[in-house]
C-alpha positions in Angstrom: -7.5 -15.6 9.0 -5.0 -16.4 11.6 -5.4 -20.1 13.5 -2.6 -20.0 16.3 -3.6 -20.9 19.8 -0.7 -20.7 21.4 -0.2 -19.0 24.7 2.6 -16.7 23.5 1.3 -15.1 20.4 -2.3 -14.7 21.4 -3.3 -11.0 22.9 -4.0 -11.1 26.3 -7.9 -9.8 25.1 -10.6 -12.1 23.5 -13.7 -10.8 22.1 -15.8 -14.2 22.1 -18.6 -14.1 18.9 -17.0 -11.1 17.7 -19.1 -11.3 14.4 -18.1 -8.0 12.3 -17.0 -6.4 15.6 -13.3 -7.3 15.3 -11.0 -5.2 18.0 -7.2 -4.6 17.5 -5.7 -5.8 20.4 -8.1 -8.6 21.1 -8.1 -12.1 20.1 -11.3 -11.9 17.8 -13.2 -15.5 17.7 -16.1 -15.9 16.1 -18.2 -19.4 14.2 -18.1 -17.4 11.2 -15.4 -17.1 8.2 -15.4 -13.3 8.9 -12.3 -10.7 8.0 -10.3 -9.8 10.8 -11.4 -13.0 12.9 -8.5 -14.8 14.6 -9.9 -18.1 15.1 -13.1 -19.7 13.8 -14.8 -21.9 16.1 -18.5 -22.7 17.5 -19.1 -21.3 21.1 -21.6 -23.9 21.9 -18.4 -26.5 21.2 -17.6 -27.2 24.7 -14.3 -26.9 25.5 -13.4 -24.0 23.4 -10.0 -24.6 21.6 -8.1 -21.9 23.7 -5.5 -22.4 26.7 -6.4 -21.9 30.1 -5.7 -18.7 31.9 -4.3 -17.0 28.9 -7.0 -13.6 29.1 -6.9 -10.7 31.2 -9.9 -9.4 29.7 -13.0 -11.0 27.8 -15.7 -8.9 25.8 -19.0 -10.7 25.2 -20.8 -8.5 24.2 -25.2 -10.1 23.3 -23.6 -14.1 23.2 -24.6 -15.5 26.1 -28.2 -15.0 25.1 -27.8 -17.2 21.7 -26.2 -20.3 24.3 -28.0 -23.2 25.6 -25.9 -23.8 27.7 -25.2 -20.5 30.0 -23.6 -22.5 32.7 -21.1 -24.5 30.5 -20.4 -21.1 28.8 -19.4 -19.2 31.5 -17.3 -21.9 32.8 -15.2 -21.9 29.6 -15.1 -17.9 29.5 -13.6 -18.6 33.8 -11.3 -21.1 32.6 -9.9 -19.3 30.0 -9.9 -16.0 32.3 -6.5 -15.4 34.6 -7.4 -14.9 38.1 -8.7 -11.1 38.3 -9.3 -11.4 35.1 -12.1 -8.6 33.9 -15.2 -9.9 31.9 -17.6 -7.3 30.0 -20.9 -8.9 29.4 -24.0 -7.6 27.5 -27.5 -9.3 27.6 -30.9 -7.9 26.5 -33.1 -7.4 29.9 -35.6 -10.0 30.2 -38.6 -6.8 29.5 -37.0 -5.6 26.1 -38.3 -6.6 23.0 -34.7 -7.4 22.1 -34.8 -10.5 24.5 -37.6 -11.8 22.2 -37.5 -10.7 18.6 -34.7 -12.4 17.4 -35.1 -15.8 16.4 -31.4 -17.1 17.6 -31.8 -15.6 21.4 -32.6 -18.9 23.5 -33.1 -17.3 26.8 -33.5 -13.5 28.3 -31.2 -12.4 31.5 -32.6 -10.6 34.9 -30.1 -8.9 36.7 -29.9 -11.2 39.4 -29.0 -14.2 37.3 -25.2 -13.1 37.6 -24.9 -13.9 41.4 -25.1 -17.7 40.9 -21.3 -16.8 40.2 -20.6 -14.9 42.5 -19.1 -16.1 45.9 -20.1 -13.4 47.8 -24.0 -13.8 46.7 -26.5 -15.6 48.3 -27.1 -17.2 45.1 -24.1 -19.0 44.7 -23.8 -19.7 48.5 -26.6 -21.4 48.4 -26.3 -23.2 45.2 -22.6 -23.7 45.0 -22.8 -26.8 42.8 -24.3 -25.3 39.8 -20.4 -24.6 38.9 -16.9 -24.2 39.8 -17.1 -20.7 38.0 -16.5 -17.1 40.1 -16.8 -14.2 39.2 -17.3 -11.2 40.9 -20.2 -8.7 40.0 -18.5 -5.6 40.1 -21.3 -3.1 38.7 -24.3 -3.8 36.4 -25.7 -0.7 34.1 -29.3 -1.1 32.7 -29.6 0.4 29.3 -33.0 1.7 28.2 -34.7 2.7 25.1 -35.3 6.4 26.5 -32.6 7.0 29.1 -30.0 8.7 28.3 -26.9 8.2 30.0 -27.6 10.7 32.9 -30.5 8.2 33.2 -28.2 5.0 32.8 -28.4 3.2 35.9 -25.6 1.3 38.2 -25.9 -1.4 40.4 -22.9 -1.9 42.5 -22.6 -5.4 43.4 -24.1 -4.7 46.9 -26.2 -8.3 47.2 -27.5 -7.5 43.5 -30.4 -5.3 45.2 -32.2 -3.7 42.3 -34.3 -0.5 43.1 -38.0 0.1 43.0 -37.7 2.1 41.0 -36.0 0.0 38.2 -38.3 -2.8 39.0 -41.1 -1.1 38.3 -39.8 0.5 35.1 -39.2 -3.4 34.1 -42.9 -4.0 34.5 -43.4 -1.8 30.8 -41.7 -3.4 28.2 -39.0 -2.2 26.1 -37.9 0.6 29.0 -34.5 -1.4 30.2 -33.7 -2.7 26.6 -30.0 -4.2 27.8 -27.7 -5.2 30.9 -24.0 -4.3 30.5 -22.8 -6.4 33.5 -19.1 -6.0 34.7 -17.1 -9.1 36.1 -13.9 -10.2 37.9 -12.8 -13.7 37.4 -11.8 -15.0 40.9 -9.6 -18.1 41.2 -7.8 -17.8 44.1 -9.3 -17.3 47.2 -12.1 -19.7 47.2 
């Protein structure tokens, strides 16, 4: 298992709690002695052991709902991010049984969540000091147990408005299982 940190011989790519998902091309990180991981650390360790600005794009894909702390997370993934920087997140929707059934998941995610970080959202307007952090919400896609993906569902990051129609498909459990949530790191500009 490799252990170097350094700027220059990392891949511009992480995939944060990688588990048995390792990526070629990414810088795989995971708490767990795994093959293929790159650097063994515990996300909930704030800072992380990586420099800053070294990524260009960060997978975290079902993490952030295993975190206590959600803020502090997201800071470390915007610190570690360059500026334009793209972030791939997936969560289990707050309706789906995936959000509750596993004993390690700390705390669901609603769509809206993401625009505490981003500048253009009410959200973070009107709570700016939550955190430092920006990212833009470029598009989120709900993922549900019987859609298929002519069904799949985009938001554009118009103000984070969902449809009724989605809403009210949240209402029944298990019918928008996951949110795959797309991100620009902004760091300039602010």
């Amino acid at each position: 298992m490799g252990d170097s940190t350094t700027g220059d011989a990392m891949p511009r790519r992480l995939n944060i709690g990688c588990g048995t998902d390792i990526r070629p091309g990414y810088f795989n990180v995971d708490r767990s002695a795994l093959p293929g991981v790159d650097r063994q650390f515990d996300l909930a360790t704030l800072p992380w052991p990586l420099p800053d600005a070294q990524f260009d794009e960060v997978l975290c894909d079902n993490i952030l709902e295993h975190l206590w702390d959600c803020l502090g997370t997201m800071e470390e993934i915007w610190r570690v991010c360059r500026d334009g920087a793209k972030v791939h997140v997936r969560v289990p929707n707050w309706s789906s049984r995936w959000a509750w059934q596993d004993p390690t998941h700390v705390r669901p995610f609603t769509p809206e969540v993401f625009g505490f970080w981003d500048p253009d959202h009410g959200y973070c307007k009107q709570r700016p000091y939550y955190t430092p952090a920006r990212f833009r919400v470029e598009a989120i896609v709900y993922e549900g147990c019987w859609f298929r993906p002519a069904w799949q569902f985009t938001i554009r990051a118009e103000g984070l408005r969902v449809p009724r129609r989605i809403r009210f498909l949240e209402l029944f459990s298990n019918t928008v299982h996951f949110l795959q949530v797309e991100l620009r790191a902004v760091k300039q500009d602010l």
